[in-house]
N, C-alpha and C positions, 0 to 999 in steps of 0.2 A: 345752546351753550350756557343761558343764565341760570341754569336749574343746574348743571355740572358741580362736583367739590373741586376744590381747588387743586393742585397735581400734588401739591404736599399733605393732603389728604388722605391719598392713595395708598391703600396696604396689600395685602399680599393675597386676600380673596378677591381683591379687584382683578389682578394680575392672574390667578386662575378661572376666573370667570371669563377672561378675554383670550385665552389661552383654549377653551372648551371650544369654540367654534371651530379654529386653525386646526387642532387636533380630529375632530371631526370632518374635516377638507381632506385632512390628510390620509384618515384612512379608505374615504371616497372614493381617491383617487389612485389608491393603491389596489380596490377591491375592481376597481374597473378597468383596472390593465394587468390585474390577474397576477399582480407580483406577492400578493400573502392571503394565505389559510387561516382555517382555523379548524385543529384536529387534535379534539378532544382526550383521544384514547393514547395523545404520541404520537410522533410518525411512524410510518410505515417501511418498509423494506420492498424497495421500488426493484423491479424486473434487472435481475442479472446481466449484463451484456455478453451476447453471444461472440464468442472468438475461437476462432479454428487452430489449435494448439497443435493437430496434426501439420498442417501448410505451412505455417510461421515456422515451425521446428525444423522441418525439413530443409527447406529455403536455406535459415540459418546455417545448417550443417553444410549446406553446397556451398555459401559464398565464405564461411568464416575456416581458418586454418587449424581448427583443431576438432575433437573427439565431442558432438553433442548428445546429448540422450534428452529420450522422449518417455518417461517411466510412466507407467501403468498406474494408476491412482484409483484411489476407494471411489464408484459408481457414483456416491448422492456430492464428490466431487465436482463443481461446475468451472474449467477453463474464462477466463474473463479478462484476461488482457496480457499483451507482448510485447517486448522493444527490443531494437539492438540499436547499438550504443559504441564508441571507443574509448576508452580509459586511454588521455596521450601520455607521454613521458613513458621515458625507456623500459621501466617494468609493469607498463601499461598493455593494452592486446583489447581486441574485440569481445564485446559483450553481448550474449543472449537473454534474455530473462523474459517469462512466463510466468501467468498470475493463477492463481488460484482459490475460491470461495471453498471453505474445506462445510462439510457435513454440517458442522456447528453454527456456520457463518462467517466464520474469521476468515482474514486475510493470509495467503502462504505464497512465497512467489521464489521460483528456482534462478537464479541466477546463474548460469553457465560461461567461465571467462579463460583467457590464456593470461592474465594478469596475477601478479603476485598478491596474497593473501590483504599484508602491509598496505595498498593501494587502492584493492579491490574493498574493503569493508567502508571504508572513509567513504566512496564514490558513490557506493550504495546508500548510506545513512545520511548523505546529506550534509546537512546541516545539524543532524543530532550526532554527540559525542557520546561514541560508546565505546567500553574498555570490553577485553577479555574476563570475563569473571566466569568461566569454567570447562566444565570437559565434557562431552558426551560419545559413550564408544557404543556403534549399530554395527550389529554385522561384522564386529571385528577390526572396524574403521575408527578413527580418533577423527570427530568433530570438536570443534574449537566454538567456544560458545560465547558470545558477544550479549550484553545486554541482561535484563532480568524477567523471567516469566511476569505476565502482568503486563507488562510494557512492550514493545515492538523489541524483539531478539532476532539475534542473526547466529544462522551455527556458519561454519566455513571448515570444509573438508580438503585437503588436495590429493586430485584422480591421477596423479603422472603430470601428464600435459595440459589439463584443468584441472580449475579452480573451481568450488562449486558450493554458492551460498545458501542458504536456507533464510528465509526472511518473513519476518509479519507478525499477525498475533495471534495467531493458532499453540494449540496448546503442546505440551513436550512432548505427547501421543501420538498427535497429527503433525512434528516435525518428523519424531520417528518412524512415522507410516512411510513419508515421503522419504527417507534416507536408506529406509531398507528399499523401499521399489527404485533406488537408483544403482544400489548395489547389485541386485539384478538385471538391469536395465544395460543392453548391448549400444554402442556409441552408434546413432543411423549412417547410412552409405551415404556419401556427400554427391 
């Protein structure tokens, strides 16, 4: 300790020099319990999760009271996730929704509900605040278009007795791929 400066001595290479060891511990400690990489090239686009979109749909259509569809979607389309859900309050109803990784990669997920437009888009978005900001007509249909290309958009159509949102961030190609295979698309036998 006699050979020490005195602590009002001490600047600020002192304080990264002692700092170098600790940061060194730390990434030790992190490379030995596997919690970080290091990937040069960026990461990667880790394995799709496999979900059975035919069973989940079906199901759906038997326990819920209204009209589901199961549309037919472009091949290099992969299925990857589903929930049902209930929207409460009185122009609320049960919800279906099924996800989709479209061609490009982007995210598209159908929403199928007996709730009213008003209820149904808020319940969907979350936490993000999105306004109407346009039209889109497929097939002769008028989708209501929530949000901005670029950003996560929601279209929202009404079938009769559902509601039926379009969601994520596929582009206005791949919303309209999936609008017209619903216009075609028969409600399944419950």
């Amino acid at each position: 300790m006699a050979n020490s400066k005195p602590r009002i001595l001490n600047n600020n290479r002192d304080m990264v020099w002692s700092l170098i060891p600790l940061v060194i511990a730390c990434l030790l400690i992190a490379g030995v319990a596997s919690q970080c990489s290091l990937s040069p090239g960026g990461p990667k686009q880790g394995p799709i999760p496999n979900f059975d979109i035919d069973t989940a749909l079906q199901y759906d259509a038997s326990q819920i009271g209204f009209p589901v569809r199961n549309p037919v979607v472009p091949e290099d389309w992969t299925p990857n996730s589903g929930s049902s859900a209930t929207i409460s309050g009185d122009n609320g109803g049960p919800v279906s929704t099924v996800g989709y990784i479209t061609g490009s990669g982007a995210y598209l997920q159908l929403t199928q509900t007996s709730a009213v437009e008003d209820v149904l888009v808020p319940f969907v978005a979350g936490d993000e605040t999105v306004y109407a900001s346009g039209a889109q007509s497929v097939s002769g249909r008028d989708w209501v278009v929530y949000g901005e290309e670029g950003s996560r958009t929601y279209w929202v159509s009404d079938f009769g007795d559902v509601r039926i949102l379009l969601g994520g961030t596929a582009t206005t190609e791949e919303f309209t791929t999936l609008a017209q295979a619903l216009e075609v698309t028969e409600p399944l036998a419950p």
